[in-house]
C-alpha positions as a printed Julia matrix, in Angstrom:
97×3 Matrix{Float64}:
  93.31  133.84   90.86
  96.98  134.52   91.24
  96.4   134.79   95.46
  94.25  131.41   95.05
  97.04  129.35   92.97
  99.54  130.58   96.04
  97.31  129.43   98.48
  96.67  126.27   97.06
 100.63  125.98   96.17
 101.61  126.69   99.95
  98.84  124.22  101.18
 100.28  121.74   98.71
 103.94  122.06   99.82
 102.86  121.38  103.69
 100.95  118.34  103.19
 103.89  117.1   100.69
 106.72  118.0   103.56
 104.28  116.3   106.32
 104.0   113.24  104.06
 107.32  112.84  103.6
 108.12  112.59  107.4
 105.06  110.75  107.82
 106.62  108.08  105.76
 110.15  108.07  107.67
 108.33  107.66  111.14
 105.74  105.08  109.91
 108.32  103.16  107.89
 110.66  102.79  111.4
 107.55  101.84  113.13
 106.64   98.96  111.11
 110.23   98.08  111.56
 109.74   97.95  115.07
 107.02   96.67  114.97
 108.41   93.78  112.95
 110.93   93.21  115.61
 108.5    93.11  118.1
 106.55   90.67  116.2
 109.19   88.41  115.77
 110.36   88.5   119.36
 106.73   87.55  120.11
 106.73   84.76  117.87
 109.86   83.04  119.97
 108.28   83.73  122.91
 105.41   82.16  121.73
 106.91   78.8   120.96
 108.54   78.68  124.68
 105.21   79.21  126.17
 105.53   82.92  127.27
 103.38   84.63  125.19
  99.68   83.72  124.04
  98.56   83.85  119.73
  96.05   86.55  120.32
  99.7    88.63  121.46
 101.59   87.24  118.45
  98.13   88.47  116.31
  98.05   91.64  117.85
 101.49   92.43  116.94
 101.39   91.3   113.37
  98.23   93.3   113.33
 100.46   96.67  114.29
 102.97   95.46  111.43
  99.73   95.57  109.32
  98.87   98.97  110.66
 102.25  100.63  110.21
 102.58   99.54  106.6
  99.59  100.46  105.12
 100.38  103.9   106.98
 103.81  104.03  105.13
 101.68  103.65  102.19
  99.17  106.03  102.69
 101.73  108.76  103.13
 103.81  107.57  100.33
 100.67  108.43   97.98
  99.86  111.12   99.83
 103.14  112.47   99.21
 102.94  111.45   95.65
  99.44  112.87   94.91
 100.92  116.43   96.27
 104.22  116.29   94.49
 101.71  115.58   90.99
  99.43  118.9    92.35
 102.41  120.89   93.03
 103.46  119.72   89.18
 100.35  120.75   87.62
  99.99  124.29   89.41
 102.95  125.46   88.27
 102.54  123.89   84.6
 105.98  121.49   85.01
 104.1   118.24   84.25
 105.82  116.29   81.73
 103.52  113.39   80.83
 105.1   110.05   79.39
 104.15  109.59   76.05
 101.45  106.75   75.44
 103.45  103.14   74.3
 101.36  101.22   71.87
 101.42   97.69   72.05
């Protein structure tokens, strides 16, 4: 049990630490993204770039945020594991309304 709990624990930690830099390099990329984006859109209204390229790159904007939230959670769900495993999970008492 004790050999499972570290296994799970170490397994845990790695996907938390990959998260967490998945969530630095996806959050600059929607930035960029962004910036692109916008750049397209001016370009647009001078006649140098076609919609379906202003719609593709607000489509990767699209992309790189929901990937900056699927790591956040991701990160999230494995700091909440890593909580639990090692019995340091403090919930919030319920609030009655």
């Amino acid at each position: 049990a004790d050999v499972d709990l570290q296994t799970a624990l170490a397994a845990d930690f790695a996907e938390n630490d990959s998260a967490r830099a998945r969530v630095a390099s996806s959050r600059d990329a929607a930035q960029s993204a962004r910036a692109v984006t916008d750049s397209f859109q001016r370009q647009f209204v001078v006649g140098r770039r076609s919609w379906l390229d202003v719609l593709n790159a607000a489509l990767e904007v699209t992309q790189a945020d929901v990937a900056a939230r699927d790591a956040e959670v991701s990160a999230m769900a494995s700091a909440a594991r890593i909580q639990l495993r090692t019995c340091r999970w403090q919930p919030a008492p319920a609030v009655s309304r």
